[in-house]
mmCIF file as Biopython writes it, N, C-alpha, C and O atoms, coordinates in Angstrom:
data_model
#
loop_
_atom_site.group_PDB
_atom_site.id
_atom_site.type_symbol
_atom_site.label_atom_id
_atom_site.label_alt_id
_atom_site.label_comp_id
_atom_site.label_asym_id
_atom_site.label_entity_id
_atom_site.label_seq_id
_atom_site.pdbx_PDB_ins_code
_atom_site.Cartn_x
_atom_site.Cartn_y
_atom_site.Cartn_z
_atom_site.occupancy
_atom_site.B_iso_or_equiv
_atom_site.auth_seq_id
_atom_site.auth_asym_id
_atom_site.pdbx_PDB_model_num
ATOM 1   N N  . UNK A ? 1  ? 4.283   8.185   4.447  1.0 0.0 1  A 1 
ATOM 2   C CA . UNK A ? 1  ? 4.265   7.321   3.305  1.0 0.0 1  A 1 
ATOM 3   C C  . UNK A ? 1  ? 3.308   6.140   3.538  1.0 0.0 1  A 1 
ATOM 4   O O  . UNK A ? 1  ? 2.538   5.619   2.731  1.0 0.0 1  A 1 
ATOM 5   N N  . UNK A ? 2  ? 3.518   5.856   4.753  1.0 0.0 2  A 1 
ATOM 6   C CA . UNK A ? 2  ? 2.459   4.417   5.403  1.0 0.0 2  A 1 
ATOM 7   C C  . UNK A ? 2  ? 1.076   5.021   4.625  1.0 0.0 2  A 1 
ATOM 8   O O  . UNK A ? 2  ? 0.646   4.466   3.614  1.0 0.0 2  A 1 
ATOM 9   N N  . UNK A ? 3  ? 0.557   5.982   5.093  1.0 0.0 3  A 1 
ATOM 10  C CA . UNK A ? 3  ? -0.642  6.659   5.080  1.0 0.0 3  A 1 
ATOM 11  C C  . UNK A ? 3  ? -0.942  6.890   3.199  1.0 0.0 3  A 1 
ATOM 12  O O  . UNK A ? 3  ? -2.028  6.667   2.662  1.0 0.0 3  A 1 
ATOM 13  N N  . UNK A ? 4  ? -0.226  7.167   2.786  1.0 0.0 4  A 1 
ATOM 14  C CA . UNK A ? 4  ? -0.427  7.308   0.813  1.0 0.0 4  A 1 
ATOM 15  C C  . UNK A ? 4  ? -0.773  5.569   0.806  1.0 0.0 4  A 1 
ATOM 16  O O  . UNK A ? 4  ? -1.848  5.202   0.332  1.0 0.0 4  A 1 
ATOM 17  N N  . UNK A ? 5  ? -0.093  4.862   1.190  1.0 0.0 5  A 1 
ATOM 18  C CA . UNK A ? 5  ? 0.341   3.115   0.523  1.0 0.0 5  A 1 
ATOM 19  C C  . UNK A ? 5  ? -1.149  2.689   1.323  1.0 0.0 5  A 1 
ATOM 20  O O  . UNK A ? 5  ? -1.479  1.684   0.693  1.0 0.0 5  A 1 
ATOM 21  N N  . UNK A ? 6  ? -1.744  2.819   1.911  1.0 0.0 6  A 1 
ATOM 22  C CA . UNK A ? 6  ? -2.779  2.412   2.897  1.0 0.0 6  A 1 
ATOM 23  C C  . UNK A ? 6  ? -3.948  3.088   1.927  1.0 0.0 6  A 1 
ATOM 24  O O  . UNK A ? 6  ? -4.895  2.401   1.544  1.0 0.0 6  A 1 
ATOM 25  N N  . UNK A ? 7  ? -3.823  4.348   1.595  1.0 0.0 7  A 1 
ATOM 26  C CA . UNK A ? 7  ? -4.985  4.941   0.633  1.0 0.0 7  A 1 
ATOM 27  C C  . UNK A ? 7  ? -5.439  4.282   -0.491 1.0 0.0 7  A 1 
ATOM 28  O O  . UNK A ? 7  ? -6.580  3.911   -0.765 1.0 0.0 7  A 1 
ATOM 29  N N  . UNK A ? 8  ? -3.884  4.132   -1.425 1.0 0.0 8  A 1 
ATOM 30  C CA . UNK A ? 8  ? -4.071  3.020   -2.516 1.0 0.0 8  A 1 
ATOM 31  C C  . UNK A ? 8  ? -4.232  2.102   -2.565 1.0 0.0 8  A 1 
ATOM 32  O O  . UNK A ? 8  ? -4.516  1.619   -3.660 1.0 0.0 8  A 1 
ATOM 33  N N  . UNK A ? 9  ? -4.121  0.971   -0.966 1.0 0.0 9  A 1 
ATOM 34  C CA . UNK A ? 9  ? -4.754  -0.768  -1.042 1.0 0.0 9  A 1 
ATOM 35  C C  . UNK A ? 9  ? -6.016  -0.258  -0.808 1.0 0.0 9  A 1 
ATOM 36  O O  . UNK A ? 9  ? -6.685  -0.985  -1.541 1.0 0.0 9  A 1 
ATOM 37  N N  . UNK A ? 10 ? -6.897  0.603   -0.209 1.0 0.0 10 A 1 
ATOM 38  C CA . UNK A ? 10 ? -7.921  0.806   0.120  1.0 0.0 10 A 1 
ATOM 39  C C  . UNK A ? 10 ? -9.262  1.249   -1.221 1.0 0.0 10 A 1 
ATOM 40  O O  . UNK A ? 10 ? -10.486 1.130   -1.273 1.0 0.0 10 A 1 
ATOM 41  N N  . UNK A ? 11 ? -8.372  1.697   -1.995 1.0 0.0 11 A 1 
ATOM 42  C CA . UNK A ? 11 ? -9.350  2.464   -3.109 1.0 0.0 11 A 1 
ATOM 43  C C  . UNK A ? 11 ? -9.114  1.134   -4.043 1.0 0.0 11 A 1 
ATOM 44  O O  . UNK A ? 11 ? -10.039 0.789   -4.778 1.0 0.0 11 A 1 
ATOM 45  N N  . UNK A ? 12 ? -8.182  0.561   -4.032 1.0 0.0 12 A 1 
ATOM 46  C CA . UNK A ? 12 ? -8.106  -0.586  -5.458 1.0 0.0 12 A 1 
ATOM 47  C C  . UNK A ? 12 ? -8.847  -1.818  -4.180 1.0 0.0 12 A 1 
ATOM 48  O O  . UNK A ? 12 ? -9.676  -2.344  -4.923 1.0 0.0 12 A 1 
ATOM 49  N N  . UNK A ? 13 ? -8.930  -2.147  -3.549 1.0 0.0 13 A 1 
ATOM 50  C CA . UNK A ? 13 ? -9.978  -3.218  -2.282 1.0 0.0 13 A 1 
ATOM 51  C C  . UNK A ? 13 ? -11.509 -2.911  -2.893 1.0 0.0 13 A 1 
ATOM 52  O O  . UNK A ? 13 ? -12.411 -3.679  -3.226 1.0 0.0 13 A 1 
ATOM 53  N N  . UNK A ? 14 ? -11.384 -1.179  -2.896 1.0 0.0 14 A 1 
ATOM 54  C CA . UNK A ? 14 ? -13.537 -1.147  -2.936 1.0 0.0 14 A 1 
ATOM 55  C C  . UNK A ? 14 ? -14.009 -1.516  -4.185 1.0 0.0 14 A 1 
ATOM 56  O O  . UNK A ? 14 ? -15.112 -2.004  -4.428 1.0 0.0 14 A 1 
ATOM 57  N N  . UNK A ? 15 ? -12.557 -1.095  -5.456 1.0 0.0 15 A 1 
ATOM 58  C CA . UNK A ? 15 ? -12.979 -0.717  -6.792 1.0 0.0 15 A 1 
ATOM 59  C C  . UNK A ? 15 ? -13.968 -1.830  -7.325 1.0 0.0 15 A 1 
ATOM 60  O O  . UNK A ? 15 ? -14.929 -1.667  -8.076 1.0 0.0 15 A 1 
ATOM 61  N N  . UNK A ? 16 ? -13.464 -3.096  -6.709 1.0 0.0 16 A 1 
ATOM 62  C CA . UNK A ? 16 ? -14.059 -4.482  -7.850 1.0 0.0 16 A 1 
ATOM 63  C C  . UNK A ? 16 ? -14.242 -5.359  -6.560 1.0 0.0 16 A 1 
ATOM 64  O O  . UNK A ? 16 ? -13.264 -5.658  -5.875 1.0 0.0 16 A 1 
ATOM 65  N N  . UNK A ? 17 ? -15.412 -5.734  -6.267 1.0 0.0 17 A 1 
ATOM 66  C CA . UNK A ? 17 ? -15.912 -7.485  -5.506 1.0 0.0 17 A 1 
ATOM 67  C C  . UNK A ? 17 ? -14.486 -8.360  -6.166 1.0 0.0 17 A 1 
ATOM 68  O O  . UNK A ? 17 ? -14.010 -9.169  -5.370 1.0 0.0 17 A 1 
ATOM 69  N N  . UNK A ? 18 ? -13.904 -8.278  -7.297 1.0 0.0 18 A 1 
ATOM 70  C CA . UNK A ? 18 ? -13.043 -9.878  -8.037 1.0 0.0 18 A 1 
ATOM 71  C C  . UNK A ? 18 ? -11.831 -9.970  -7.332 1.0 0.0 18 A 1 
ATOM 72  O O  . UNK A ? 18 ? -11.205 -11.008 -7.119 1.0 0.0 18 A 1 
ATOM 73  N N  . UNK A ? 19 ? -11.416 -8.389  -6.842 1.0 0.0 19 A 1 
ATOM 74  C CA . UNK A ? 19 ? -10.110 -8.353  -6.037 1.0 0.0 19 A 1 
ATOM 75  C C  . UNK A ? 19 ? -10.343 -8.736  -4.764 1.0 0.0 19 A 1 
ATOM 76  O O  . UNK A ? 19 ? -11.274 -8.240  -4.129 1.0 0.0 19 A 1 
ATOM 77  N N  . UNK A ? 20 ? -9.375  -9.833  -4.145 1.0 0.0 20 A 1 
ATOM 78  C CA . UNK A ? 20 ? -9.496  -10.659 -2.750 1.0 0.0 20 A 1 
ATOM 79  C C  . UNK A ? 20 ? -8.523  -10.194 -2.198 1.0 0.0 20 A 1 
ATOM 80  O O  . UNK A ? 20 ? -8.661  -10.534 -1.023 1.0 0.0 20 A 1 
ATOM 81  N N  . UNK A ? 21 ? -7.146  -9.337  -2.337 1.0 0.0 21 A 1 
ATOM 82  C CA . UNK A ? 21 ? -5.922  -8.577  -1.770 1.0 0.0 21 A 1 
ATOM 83  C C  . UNK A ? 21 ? -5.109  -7.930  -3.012 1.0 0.0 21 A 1 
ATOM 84  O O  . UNK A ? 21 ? -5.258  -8.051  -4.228 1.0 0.0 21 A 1 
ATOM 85  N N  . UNK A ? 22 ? -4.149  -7.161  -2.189 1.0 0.0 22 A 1 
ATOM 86  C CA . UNK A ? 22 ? -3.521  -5.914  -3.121 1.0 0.0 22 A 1 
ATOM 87  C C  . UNK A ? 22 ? -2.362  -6.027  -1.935 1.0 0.0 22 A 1 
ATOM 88  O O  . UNK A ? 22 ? -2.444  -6.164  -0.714 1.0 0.0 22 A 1 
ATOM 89  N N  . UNK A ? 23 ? -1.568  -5.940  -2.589 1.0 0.0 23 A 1 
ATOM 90  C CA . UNK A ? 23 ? 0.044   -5.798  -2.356 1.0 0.0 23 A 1 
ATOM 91  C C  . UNK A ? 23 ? 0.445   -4.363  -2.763 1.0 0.0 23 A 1 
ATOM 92  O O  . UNK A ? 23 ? 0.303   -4.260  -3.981 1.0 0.0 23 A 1 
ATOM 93  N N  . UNK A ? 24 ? 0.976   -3.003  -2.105 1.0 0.0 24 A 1 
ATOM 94  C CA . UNK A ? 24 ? 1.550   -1.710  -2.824 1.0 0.0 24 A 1 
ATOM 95  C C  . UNK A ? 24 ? 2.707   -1.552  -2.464 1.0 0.0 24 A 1 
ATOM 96  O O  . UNK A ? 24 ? 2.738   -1.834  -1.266 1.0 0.0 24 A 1 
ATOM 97  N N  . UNK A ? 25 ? 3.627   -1.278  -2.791 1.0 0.0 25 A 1 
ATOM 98  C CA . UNK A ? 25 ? 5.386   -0.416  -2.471 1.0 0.0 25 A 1 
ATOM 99  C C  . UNK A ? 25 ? 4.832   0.626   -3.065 1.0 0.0 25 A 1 
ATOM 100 O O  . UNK A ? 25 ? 3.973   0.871   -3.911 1.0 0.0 25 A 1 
ATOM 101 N N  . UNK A ? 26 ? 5.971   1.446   -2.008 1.0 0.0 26 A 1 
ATOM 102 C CA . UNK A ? 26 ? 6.035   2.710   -2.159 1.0 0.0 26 A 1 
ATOM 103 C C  . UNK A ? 26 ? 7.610   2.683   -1.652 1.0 0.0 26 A 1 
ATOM 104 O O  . UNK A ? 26 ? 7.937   1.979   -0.697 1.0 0.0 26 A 1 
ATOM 105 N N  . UNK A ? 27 ? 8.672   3.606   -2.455 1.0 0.0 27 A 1 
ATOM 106 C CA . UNK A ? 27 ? 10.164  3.779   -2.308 1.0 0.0 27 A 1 
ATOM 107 C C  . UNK A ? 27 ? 10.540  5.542   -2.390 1.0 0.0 27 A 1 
ATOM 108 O O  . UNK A ? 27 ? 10.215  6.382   -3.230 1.0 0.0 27 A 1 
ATOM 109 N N  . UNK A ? 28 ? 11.253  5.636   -1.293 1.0 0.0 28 A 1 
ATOM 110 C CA . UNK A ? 28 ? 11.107  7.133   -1.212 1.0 0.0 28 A 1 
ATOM 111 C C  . UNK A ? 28 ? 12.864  7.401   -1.742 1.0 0.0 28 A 1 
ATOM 112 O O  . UNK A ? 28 ? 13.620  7.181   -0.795 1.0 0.0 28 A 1 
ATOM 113 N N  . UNK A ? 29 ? 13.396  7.699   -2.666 1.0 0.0 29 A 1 
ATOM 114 C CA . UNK A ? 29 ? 14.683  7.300   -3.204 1.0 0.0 29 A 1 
ATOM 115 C C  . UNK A ? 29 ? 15.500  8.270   -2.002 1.0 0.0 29 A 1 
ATOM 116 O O  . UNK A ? 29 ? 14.774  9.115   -1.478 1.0 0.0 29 A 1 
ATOM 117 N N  . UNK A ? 30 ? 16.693  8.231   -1.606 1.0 0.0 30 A 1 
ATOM 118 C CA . UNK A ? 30 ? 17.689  9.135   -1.078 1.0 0.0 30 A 1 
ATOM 119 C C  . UNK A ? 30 ? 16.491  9.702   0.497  1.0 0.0 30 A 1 
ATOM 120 O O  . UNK A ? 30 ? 16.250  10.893  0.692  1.0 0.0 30 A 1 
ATOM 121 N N  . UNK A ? 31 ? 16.165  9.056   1.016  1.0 0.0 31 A 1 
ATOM 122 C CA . UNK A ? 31 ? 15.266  10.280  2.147  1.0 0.0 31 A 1 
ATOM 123 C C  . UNK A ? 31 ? 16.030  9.771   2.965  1.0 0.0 31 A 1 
ATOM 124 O O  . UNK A ? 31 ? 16.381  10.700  3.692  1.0 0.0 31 A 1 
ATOM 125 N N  . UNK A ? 32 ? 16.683  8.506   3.416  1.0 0.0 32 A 1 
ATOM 126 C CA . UNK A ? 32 ? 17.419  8.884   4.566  1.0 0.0 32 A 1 
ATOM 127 C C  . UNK A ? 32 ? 19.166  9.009   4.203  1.0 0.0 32 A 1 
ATOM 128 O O  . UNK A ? 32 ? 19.582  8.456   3.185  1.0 0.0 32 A 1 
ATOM 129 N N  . UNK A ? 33 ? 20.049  9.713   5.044  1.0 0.0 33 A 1 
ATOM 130 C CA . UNK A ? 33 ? 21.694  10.054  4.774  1.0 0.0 33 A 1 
ATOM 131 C C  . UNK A ? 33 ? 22.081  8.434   4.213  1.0 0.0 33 A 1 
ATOM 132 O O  . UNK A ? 33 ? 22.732  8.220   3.190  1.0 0.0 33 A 1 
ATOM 133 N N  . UNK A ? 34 ? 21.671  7.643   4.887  1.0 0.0 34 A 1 
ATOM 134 C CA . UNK A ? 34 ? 23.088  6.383   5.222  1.0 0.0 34 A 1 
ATOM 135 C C  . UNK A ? 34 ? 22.082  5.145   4.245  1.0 0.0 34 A 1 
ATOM 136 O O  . UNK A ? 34 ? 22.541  4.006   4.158  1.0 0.0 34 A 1 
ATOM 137 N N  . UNK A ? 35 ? 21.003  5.408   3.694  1.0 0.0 35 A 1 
ATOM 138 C CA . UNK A ? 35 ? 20.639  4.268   3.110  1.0 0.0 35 A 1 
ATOM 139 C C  . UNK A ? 35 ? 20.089  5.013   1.669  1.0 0.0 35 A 1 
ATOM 140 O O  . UNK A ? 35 ? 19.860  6.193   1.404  1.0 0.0 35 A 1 
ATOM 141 N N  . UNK A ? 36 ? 19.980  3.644   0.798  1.0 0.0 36 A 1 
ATOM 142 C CA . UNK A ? 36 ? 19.885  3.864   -0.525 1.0 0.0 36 A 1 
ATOM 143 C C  . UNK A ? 36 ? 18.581  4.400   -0.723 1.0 0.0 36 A 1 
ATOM 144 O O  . UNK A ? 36 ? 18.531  5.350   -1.505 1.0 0.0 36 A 1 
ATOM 145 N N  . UNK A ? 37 ? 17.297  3.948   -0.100 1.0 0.0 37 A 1 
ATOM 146 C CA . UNK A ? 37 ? 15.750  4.293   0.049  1.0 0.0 37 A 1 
ATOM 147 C C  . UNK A ? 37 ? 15.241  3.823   1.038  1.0 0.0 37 A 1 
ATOM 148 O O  . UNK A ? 37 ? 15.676  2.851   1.655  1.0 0.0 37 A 1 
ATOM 149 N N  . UNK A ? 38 ? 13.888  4.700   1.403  1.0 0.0 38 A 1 
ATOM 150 C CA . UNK A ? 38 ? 13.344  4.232   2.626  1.0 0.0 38 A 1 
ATOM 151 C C  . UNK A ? 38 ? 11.735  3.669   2.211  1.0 0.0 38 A 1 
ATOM 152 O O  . UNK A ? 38 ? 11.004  4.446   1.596  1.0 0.0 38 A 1 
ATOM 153 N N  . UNK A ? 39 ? 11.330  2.552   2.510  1.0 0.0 39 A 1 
ATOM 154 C CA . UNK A ? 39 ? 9.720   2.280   1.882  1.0 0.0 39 A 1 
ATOM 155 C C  . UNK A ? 39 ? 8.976   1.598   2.554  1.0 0.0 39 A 1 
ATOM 156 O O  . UNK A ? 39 ? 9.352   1.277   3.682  1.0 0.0 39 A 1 
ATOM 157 N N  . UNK A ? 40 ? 7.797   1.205   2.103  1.0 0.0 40 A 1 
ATOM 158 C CA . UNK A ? 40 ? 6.593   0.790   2.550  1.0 0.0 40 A 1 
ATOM 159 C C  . UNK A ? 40 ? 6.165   -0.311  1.603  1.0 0.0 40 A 1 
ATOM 160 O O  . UNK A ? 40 ? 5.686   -0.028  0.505  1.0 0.0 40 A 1 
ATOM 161 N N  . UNK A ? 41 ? 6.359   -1.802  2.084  1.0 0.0 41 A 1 
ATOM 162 C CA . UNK A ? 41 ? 5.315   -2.529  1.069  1.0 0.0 41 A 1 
ATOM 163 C C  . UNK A ? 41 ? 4.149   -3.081  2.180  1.0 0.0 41 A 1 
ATOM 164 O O  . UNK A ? 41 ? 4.435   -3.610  3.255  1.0 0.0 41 A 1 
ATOM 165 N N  . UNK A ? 42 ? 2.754   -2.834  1.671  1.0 0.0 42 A 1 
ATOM 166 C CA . UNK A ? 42 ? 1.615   -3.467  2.483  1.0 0.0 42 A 1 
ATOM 167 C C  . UNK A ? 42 ? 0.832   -4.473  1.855  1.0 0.0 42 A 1 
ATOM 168 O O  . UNK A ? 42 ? 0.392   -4.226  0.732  1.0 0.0 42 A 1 
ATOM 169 N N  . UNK A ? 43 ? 0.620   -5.409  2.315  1.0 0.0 43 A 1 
ATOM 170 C CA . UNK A ? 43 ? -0.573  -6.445  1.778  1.0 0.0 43 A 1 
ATOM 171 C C  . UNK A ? 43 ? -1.489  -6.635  2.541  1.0 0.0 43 A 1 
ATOM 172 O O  . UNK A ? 43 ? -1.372  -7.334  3.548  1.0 0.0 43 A 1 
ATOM 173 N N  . UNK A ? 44 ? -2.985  -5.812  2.059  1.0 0.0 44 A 1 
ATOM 174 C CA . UNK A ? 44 ? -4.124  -6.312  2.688  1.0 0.0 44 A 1 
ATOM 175 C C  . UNK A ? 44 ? -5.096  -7.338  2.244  1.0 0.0 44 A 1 
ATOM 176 O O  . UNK A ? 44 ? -4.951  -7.657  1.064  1.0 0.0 44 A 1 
ATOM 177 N N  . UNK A ? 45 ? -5.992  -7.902  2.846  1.0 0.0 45 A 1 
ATOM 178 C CA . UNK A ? 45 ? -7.038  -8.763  1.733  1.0 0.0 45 A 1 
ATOM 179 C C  . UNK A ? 45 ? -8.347  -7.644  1.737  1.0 0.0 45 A 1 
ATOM 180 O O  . UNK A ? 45 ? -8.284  -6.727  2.556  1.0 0.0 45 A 1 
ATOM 181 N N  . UNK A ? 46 ? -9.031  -7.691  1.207  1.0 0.0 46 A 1 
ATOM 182 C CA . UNK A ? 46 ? -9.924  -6.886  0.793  1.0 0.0 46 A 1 
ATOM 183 C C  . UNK A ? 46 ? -11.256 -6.943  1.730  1.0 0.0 46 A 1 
ATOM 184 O O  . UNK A ? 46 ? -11.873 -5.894  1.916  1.0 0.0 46 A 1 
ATOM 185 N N  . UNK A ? 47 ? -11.590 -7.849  2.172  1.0 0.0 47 A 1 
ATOM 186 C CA . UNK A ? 47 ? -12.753 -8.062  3.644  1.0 0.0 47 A 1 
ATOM 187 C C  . UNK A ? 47 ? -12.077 -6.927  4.761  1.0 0.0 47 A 1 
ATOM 188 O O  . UNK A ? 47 ? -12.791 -6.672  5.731  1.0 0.0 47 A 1 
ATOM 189 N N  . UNK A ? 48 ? -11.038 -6.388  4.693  1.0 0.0 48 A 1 
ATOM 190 C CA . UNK A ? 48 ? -10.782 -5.125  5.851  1.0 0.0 48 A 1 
ATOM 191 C C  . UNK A ? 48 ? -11.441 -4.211  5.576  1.0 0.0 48 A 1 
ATOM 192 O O  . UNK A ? 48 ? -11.512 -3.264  6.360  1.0 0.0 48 A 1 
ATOM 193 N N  . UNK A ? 49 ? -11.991 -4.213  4.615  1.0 0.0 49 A 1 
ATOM 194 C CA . UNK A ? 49 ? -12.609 -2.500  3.983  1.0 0.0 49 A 1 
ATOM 195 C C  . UNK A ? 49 ? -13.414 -2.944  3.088  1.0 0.0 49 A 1 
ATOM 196 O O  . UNK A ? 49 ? -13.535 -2.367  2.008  1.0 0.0 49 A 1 
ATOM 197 N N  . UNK A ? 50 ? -14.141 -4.125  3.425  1.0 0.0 50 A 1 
ATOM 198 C CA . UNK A ? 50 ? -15.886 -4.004  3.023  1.0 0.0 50 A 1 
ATOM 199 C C  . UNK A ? 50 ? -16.495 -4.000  4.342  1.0 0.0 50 A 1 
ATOM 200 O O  . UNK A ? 50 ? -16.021 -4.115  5.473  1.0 0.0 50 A 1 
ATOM 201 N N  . UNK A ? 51 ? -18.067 -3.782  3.746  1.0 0.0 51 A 1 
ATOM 202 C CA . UNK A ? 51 ? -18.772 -4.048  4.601  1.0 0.0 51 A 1 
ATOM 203 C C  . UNK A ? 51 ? -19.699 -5.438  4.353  1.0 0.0 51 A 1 
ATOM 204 O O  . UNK A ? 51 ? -20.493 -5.813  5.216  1.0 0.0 51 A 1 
#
């Protein structure tokens, strides 16, 4: 799931110079027995993935 949520700050980072960071969740409902959901929120700034 890390790896999907990392794809999508990465493609919305290149889309536009105006974006300076991107925040994504990702919630995987019922994947583990004993908890309600298991997820991923990432915040990158956008200078990680320019050049």
């Amino acid at each position: 799931m890390e790896k999907f949520v990392l794809h999508i700050v990465r493609n919305l980072c290149v889309a536009s110079d105006a974006i300076e960071a991107v925040k994504a969740r990702s919630q995987k409902p019922i994947a583990l027995s004993l908890a309600h959901s298991s997820g991923v929120e990432m915040t990158r700034f956008c200078d990680a993935f320019r050049r």
